[in-house]
N, C-alpha and C positions, 0 to 999 in steps of 0.2 A: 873346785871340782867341775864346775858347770863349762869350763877353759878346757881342763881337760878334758870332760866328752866332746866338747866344741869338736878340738881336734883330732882325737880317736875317730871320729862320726868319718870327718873328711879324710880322714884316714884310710880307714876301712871299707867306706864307700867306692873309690881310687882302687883299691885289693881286689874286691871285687866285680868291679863293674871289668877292669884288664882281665881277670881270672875268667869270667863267662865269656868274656868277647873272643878268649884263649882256644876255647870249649870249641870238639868237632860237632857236629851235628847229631852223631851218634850219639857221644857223650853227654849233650842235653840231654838228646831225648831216654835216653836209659839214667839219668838222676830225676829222683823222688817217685819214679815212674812202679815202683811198686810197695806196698804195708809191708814192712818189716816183722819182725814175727813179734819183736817186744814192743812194739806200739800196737799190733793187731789183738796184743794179750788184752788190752786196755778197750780193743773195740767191737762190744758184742751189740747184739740186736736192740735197740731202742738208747742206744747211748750217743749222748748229747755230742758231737763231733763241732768245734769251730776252727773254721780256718780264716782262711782271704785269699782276696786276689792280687797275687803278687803285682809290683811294680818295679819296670827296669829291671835290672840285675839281681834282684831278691830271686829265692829261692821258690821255687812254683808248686803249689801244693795242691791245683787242681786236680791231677790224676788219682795221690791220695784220697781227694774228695769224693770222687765219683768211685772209687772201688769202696771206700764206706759205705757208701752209699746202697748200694749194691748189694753188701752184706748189709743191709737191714739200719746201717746207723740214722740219726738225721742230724743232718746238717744247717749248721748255721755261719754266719757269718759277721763280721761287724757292721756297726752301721755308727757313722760320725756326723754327727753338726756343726760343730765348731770346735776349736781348740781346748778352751775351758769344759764345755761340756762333755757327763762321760759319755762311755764308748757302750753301744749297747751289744744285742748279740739276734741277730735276728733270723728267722727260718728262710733255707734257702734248699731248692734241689736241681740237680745240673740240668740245663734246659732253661728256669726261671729266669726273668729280666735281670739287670741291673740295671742300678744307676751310677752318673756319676756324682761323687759326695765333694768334701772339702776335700783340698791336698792331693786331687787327681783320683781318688781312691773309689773304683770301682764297688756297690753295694747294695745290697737288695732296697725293694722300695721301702718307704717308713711305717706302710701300713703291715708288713709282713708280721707274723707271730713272734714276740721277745720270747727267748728262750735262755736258761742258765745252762751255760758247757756243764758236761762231764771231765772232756779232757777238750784241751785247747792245741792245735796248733800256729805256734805266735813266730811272726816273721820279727829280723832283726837286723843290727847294720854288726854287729860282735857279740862275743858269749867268750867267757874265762872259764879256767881251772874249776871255779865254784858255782860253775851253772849260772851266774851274772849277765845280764844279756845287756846288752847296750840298745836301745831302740831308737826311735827318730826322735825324740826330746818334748813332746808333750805330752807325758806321761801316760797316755790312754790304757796300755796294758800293764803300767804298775798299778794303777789305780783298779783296774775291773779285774787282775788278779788278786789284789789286799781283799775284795769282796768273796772270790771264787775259793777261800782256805779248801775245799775240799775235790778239787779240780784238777787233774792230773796236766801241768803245763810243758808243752815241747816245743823247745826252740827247733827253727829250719832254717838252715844255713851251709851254704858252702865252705869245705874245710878249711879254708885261707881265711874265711872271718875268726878263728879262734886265737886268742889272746891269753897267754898264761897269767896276766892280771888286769882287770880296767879298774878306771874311777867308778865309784860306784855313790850312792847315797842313802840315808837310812832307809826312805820310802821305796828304792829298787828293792822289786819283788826277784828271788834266782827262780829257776825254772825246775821241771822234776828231772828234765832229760834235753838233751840236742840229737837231732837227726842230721845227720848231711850226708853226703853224697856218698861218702865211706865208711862211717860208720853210726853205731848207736854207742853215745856219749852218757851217762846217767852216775848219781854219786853212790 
């Protein structure tokens, strides 16, 4: 299995990365750029929102962030130290610093408030049929989703990373739903 995400990964990174470079200027800027109505079901006043800050051709979820925000949610974000250790979740609101962490990954400082998602939005390099998401391979959001059972998870991705099956493994967590550029995905 670990071959085959090898490859899927390089796969669908390649999909992706041609598919945004594809993109007019409009078309960025009008994807993610506004809460959907079945994710905004999920986002009332005082509800735990976590996102990130995308990298390269991932899907961008600051504007999401900040209309959360806006409506009352709070916002968090991850925060990593190294590969083995988990991935925490830490308070952030637009404006706030970041840092840079391990892996290039933009993220609040370490002293920020930990906080547990209500609902999470989780970047990805693929997502199947059965809401299976394929991520960069150090399992940070299987792991801190196996914690989060009661946590509404939404992958974000452009429509070209969907796959009707990937390798998967027992500890891959699926998500509740995918968002991308055209539509809302959920089982």
């Amino acid at each position: 299995m670990v071959d085959g995400k090898k490859t899927q990964r390089a796969h669908f990174r390649k999909l992706r990365d041609d598919y945004v470079g594809q993109l007019t200027d409009n078309d960025r800027d009008l994807s993610f750029s506004r809460i959907p109505g079945l994710l905004n079901a999920h986002l009332k006043p005082n509800v735990i929102l976590a996102g990130y800050v995308a990298l390269g051709s991932e899907a961008d979820p600051s504007r999401l962030l900040v209309q959360a925000h806006e409506q009352g949610c709070i916002i968090a974000l991850p925060h990593i130290v190294s590969k083995a250790a988990p991935m925490r979740f830490l308070r952030w609101a637009p404006g706030d610093p970041l840092i840079e962490g391990p892996f290039g990954l933009m993220q609040p400082v370490a002293e920020a408030e930990s906080l547990r998602p209500d609902v999470l939005l989780v970047p990805l390099v693929a997502f199947d049929d059965h809401l299976m998401r394929l991520g960069q391979g150090a399992g940070h959001y299987d792991r801190a989703l196996s914690l989060l059972e009661n946590s509404f998870a939404v992958g974000l991705a452009w429509s070209i990373q969907h796959a009707p099956a990937l390798p998967h493994d027992p500890w891959d967590m699926p998500l509740n739903a995918v968002l991308t550029e055209k539509s809302w995905i959920s089982a």
